[in-house]
N, C-alpha and C positions, 0 to 999 in steps of 0.2 A: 564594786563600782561598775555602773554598768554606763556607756554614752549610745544611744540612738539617734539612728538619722531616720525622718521617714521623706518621700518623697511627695512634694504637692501634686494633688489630682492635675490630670492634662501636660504633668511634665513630660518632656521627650524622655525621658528617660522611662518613665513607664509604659508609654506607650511603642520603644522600644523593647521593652519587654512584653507587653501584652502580644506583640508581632510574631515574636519568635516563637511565644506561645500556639498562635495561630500556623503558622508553617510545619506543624505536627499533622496540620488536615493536609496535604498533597492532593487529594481527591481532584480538586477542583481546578488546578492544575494540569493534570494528568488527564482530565476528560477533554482541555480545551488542545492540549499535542494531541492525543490521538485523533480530535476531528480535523486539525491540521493533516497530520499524516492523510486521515480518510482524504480531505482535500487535494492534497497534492499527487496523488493514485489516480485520481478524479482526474488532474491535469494531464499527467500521464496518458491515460486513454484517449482523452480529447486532443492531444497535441499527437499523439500515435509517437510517445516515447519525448522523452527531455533528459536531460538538455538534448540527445543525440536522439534525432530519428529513427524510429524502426526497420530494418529491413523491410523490401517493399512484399510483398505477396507474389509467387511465382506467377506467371502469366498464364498457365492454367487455372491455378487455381481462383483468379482472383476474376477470369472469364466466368467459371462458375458459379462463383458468389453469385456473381451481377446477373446472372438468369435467372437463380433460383431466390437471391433474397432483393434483388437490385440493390444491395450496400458490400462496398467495396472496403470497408474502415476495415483497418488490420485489429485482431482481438477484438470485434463485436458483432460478429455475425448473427446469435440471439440475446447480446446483451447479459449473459447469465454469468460470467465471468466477473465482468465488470459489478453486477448487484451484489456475486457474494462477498463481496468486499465488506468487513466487519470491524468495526471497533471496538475496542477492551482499554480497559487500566484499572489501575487500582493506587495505591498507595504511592509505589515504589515504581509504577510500570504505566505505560501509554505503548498501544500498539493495533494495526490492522492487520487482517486474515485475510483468507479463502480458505475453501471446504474443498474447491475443484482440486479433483484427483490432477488433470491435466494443466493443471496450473504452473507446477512446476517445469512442464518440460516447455511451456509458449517463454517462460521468465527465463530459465539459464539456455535453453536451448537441448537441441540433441537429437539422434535417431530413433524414429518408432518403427519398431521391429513386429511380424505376426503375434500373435498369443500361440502356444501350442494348441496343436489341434484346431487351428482355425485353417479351413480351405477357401479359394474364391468356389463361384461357380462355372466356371468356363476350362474351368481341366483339372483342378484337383490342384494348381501351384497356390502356396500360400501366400497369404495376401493381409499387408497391414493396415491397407487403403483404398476405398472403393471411392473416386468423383469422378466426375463426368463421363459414365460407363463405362473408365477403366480399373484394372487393378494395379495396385503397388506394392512389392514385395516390402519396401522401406521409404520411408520417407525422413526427407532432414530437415527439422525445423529450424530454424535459427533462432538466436537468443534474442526476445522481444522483453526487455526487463521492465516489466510497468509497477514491481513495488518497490523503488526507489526513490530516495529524499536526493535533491541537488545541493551542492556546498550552500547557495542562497537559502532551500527550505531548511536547513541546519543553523544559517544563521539568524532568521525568524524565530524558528525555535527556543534558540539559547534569548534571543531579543526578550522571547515569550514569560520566559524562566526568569531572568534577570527584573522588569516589570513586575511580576508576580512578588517575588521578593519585595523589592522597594515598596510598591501598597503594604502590602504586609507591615514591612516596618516604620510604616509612615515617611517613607522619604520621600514618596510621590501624591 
């Protein structure tokens, strides 16, 4: 003895399942966070750090700027930092890059020390920084963190996720 149920075209019920079905593609998803993240990076630069501003530029160095590029924006002096900002995801994943070597040390911070074997030229002392025709044995950068999401970009996100969901299964 066999009893079947089948369910009528357009029921919620199948179109709860056709949803769930569809939430196997994450793609689409995960491409619209990662351009958030690109987003908020983006804000980051343009605000020169959020929610907390960035340390300001030593007052040499930021005389220099202003002779040799007249832009004084902390992190954008040829903007090359800022463009290699990259986005990726896939499936399972949403996320931005950089390629810049010195990337790392403007974000956590820290001291840049000579390379072996590099001299200035003005007597042979080593030097890890030449600007405004002087040399630096070291210099200390401070930590300017511009690939950071704020509590708020975190809650956009999961907002994002949640939405996503609910179409999916027809609840919005």
């Amino acid at each position: 003895m066999n009893i079947t149920f089948t369910l009528p075209d357009g029921s919620k019920f199948t179109k709860l399942i056709n949803g769930i079905k569809e939430l196997e593609n994450t793609e689409p998803l995960m491409a619209r966070i990662s351009g958030l993240l690109d987003y908020y990076i983006e804000e980051n630069f343009m605000r020169e750090g959020r929610p907390v501003k960035w340390k300001p530029l030593s007052a040499l160095y930021a005389e220099q700027k202003r002779k040799e590029r007249g832009n004084t924006k902390i992190l954008q002096s040829s903007g090359a930092l800022k463009r290699s900002i990259v986005q990726s995801y896939g499936k399972l994943y949403a996320a931005v890059s950089t390629n810049k070597e010195y990337a790392r040390i403007h974000h956590f911070g820290g001291v840049i020390r000579p390379k072996p074997g590099r001299r200035d030229r003005s007597g042979g002392k080593r030097a890890a920084l030449k600007f405004g025709g002087r040399y630096f044995r070291s210099a200390n950068i401070p930590a300017r963190p511009f690939m950071t999401v704020t509590d708020g970009d975190k809650e956009e996100i999961l907002t994002e996720i949640q939405d996503y969901i609910a179409k999916k299964l027809g609840l919005k």
